[in-house]
C-alpha positions as CSV (number, residue, x, y, z in Angstrom):
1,X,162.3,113.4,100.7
2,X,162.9,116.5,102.7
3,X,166.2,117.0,100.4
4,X,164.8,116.6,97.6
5,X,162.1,119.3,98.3
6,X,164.5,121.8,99.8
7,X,165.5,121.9,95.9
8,X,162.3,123.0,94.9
9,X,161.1,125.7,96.8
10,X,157.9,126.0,95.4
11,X,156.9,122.6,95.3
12,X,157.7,122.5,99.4
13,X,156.0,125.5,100.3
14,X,152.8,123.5,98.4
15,X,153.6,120.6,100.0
16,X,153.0,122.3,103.4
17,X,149.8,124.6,102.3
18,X,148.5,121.5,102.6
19,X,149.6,120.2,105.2
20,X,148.4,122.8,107.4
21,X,144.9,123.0,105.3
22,X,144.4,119.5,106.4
23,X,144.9,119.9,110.2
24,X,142.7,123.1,110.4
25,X,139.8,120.6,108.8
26,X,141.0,117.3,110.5
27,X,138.6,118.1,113.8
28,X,135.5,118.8,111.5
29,X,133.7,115.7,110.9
30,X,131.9,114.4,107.3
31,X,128.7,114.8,108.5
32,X,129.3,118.2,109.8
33,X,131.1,119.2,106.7
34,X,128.7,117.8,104.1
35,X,125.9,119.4,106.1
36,X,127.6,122.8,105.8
37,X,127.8,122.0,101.7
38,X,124.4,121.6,102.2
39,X,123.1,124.9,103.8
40,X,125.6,127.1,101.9
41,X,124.0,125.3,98.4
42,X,120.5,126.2,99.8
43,X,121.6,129.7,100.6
44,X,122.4,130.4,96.9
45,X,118.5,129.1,95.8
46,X,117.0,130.9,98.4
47,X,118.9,133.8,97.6
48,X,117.7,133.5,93.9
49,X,114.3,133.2,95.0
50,X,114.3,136.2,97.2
51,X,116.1,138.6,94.5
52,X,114.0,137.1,91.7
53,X,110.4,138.6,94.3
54,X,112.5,141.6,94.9
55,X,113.1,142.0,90.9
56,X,109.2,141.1,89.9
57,X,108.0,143.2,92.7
58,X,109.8,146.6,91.5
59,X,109.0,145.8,88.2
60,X,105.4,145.1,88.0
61,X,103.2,148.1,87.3
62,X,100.3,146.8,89.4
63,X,99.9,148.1,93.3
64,X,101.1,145.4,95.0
65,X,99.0,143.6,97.9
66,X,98.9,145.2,100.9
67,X,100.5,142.3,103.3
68,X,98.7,143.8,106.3
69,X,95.1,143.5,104.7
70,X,95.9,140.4,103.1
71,X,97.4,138.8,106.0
72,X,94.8,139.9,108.7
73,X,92.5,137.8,110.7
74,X,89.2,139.1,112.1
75,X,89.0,137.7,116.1
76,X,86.0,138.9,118.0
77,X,84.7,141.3,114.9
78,X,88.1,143.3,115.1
79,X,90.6,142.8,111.9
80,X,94.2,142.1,113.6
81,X,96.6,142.4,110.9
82,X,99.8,139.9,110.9
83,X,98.5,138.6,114.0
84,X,99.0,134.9,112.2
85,X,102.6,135.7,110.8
86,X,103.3,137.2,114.0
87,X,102.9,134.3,116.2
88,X,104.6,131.8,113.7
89,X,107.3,133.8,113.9
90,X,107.7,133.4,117.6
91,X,107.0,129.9,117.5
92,X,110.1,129.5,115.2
93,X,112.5,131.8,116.2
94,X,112.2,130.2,120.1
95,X,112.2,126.8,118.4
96,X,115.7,127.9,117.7
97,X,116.2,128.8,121.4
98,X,115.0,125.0,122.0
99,X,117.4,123.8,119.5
100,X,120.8,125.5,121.4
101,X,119.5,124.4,124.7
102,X,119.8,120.4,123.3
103,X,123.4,121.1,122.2
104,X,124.4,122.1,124.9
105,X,122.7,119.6,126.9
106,X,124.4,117.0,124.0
107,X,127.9,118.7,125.0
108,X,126.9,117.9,128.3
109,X,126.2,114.2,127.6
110,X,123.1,114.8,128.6
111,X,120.9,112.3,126.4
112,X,117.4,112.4,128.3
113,X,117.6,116.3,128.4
114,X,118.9,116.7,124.9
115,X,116.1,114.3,123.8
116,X,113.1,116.3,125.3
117,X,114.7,119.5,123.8
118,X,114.8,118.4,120.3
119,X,111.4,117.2,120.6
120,X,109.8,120.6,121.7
121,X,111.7,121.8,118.9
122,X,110.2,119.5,116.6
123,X,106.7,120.2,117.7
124,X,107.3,123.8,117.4
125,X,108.2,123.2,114.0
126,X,104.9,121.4,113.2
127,X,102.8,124.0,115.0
128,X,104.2,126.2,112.6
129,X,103.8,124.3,109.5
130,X,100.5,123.5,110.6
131,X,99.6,127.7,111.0
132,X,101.4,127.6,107.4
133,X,98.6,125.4,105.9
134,X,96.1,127.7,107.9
135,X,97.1,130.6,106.3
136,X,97.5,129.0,102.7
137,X,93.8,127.8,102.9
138,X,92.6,131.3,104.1
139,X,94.7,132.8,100.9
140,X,92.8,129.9,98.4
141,X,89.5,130.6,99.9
142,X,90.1,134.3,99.3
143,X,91.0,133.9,95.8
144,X,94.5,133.9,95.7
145,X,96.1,131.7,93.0
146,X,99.6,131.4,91.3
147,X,98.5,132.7,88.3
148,X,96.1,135.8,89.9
149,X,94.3,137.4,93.2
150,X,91.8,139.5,94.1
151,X,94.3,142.4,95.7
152,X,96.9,143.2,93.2
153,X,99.3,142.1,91.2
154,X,99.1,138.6,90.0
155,X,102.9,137.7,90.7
156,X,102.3,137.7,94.5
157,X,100.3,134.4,94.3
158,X,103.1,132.9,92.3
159,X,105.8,134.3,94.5
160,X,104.3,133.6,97.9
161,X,103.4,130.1,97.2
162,X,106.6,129.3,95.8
163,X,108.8,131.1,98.4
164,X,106.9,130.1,101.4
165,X,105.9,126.7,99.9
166,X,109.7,125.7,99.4
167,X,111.1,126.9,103.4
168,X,107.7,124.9,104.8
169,X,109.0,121.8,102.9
170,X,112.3,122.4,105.0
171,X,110.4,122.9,107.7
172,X,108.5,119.5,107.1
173,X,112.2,117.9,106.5
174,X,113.4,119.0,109.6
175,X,110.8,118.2,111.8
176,X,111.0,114.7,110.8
177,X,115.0,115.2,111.2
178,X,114.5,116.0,115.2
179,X,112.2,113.7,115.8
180,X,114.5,111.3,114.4
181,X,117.4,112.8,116.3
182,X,115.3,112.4,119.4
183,X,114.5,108.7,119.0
184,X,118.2,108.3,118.7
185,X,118.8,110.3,121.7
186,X,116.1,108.4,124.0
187,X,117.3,105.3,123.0
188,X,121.0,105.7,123.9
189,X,122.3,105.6,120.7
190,X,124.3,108.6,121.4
191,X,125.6,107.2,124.5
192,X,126.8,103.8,123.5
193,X,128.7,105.1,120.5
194,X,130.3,108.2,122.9
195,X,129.0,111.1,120.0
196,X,126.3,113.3,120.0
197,X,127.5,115.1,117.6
198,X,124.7,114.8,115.1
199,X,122.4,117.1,117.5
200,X,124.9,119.5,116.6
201,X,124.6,118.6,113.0
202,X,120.8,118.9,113.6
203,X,120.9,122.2,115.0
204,X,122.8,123.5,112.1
205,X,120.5,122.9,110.2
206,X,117.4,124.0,111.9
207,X,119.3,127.0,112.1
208,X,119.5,127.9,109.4
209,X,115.7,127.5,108.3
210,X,115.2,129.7,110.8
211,X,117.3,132.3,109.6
212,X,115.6,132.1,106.5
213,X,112.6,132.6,107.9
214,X,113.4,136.0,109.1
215,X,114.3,137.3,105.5
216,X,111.0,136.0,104.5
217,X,109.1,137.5,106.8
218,X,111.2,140.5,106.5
219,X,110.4,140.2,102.5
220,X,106.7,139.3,101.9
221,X,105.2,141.2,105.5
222,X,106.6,143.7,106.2
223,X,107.6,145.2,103.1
């Protein structure tokens, strides 16, 4: 074989492309792999979502609403503006503090530890879900719809229920993920078969919802 491939140059050097491509993937596991597929599929459509609200917003010739008046609560007769968004924001962004802490703890072997962690994590997540509903009920009581509101341009309903509507399903998803993850974990799963990788699997993923978040937020509040 080896003489017969030192005739053909080309089809040798090919040969060990890959080669070497398949040692530099043969650590990363199918799970790990497919969940990456995953997240960089979900970057393209959240992507599209977020230039399409960046297109409709520059193009619409209607003021657009004013996220700090539309987004305010009134506690103890004073109007706190993002006050709401503010705290969900926190609530996610340490979820995702939560979420390395049980990875490591899974490098660690860890299982109890790693357990705990992914279910504050997962109850960070509903808390925020939870505040989502909140503030989509304050926003339907006001008069906000898909199709129109009462402060501006009629897009905003539209692209705020979509936007924020499809990263709170995620959020729904991966809360019901962890806890999953975290039965697992309790039980010993992870220790009998000798991996924990699929905390690490998990935390990709809640990862990267977070992340999303940020360009949201970034997007529709403080714009």
């Amino acid at each position: 074989m080896a003489n017969s491939l030192s005739q053909w140059p080309r089809l040798a050097s090919l040969v060990q492309d890959w080669g070497s491509d398949r040692d530099a993937f043969k650590q990363v596991s199918w799970g790990k792999a497919m969940m990456w597929i995953f997240l960089l599929s979900d970057t393209f459509v959240f992507s599209s979502f977020l230039v399409g609200y960046m297109t409709v917003r520059i193009s619409v010739t209607e003021p657009w609403p004013n996220a700090s008046e539309v987004f305010a609560l009134t506690i103890a007769g004073h109007s706190i503006p993002l006050i709401l968004i503010a705290i969900m924001t926190f609530i996610l962004i340490t979820s995702s503090g939560t979420m390395a802490m049980a990875v490591n703890s899974a490098y660690r072997k860890q299982a109890k530890s790693a357990a705990i962690l992914v279910f504050i994590t997962a109850l960070m997540g509903a808390s925020f879900v939870g505040m989502q509903a909140f503030e989509w009920s304050k926003l339907i009581e006001d008069g906000v719809r898909p199709w129109g509101n009462p402060f501006g341009a009629a897009q905003f309903g539209s692209s705020f229920f979509m936007i924020t509507g499809f990263h709170g399903l995620h959020v729904s998803i991966g809360v019901i993920y962890l806890l999953t993850v975290a039965a697992q974990l309790w039980r010993g799963s992870c220790e009998r078969k000798g991996n924990y990788q699929i905390v690490e699997i998990a935390g990709l993923y809640w990862h990267f919802v977070d992340l999303v978040w940020v360009f949201i937020f970034a997007f529709f509040y403080l714009w």
